[in-house]
N, C-alpha and C positions, 0 to 999 in steps of 0.2 A: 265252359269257363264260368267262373262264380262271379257272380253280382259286383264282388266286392275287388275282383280283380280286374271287371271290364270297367269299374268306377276308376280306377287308379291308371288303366289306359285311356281312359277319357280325359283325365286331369291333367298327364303327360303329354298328351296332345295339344291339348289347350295350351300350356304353359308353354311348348315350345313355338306358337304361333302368335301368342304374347309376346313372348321374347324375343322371337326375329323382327318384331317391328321397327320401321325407322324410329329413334333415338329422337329425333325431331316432334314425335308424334306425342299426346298426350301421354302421362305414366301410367300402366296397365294396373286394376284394384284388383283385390281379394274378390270383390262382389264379382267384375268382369268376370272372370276367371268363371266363380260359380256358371254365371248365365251362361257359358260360353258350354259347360258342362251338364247344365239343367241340373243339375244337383244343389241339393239344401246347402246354405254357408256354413249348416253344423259338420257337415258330412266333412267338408272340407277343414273345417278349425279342431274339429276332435278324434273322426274316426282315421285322415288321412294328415295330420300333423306333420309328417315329415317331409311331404310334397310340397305342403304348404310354406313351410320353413325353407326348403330349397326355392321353390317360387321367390321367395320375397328379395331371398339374398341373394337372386339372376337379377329382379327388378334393382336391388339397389348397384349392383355393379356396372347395370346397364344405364340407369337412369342417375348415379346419384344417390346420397342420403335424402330423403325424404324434405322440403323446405317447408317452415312453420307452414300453420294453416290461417292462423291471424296472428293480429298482435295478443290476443289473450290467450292463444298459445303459451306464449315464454311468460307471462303473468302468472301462470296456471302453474309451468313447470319452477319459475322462480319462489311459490306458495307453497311449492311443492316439496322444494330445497328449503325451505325455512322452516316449514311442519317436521322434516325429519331433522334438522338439528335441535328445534324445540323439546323434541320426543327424547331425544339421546341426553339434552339438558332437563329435562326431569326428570329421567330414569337415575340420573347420577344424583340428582337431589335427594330422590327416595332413598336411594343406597347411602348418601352420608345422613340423611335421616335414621335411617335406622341405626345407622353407626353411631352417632348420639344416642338413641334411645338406650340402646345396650351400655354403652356408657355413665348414660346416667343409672339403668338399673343397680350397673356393679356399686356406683357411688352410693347410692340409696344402701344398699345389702350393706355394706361398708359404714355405713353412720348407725343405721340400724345396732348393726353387731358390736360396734364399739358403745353405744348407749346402754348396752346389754337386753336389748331384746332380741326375744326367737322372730328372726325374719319371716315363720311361719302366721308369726300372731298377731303380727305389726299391721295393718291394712295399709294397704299404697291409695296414698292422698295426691290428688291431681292437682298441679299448680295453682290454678286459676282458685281452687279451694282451700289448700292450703295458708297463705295468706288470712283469710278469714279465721279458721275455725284450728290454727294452732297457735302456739305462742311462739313468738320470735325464738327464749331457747328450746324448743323442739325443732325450729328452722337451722337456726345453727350448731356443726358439730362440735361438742364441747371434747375435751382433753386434748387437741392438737398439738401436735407437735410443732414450732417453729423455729 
């Protein structure tokens, strides 16, 4: 039998001697388990994943969902719940950012073209500069329509 098949009978073993414990009794870990198997925790979280996932989900039907570990637990996962709506609220600011941006390029092409310049020749003036160094009618589009 191969190494890697007497490791997954050993795991099996282990888990069903976990799991028949009184209910009463502390909740059986991932680490037990190892020690119980002499085997690395990697062997057990990477090479044999599906044991492990089965393990857990014997543990939680036997024991129960899992109860905080502190109070800075639900602090951590409530941090945790606000970093991902923060993220989803920037990512949408970026995207109407850019929706502006593109916006204003077309506007810009569009003043451009109507002043009769090649939009190729025009150089694109940054706000913060423009102010300065053009003159209010280069700022405003002349022949409008109203």
């Amino acid at each position: 039998m191969s190494d890697h098949a007497e490791e997954r009978q050993s795991i099996e073993r282990a888990i069903a001697d976990l799991v028949s414990r009184d209910p009463s009794r502390v909740r059986p870990t991932v680490v037990e388990l190892c020690a119980m198997t002499g085997l690395p925790r990697w062997k057990l979280t990477h090479r044999h994943v599906d044991l492990k996932d089965d393990y857990l989900d014997r543990v939680v039907q036997k024991w129960g969902p899992r109860a905080e570990l502190s109070p800075q637990s639900q602090e951590i996962s409530r941090l945790r719940d606000q970093n991902a709506e923060l993220r989803t609220e920037v990512n949408v600011a970026k995207a109407t950012i850019r929706l502006y941006a593109e916006a204003l390029e077309e506007l810009r092409l569009q003043i451009v073209v109507a002043n009769g310049h090649s939009s190729s020749t025009r150089p694109v003036v940054r706000i913060s500069d423009a102010r300065t160094s053009m003159s209010e009618s280069e700022l405003t589009p002349t022949n409008r329509s109203t």
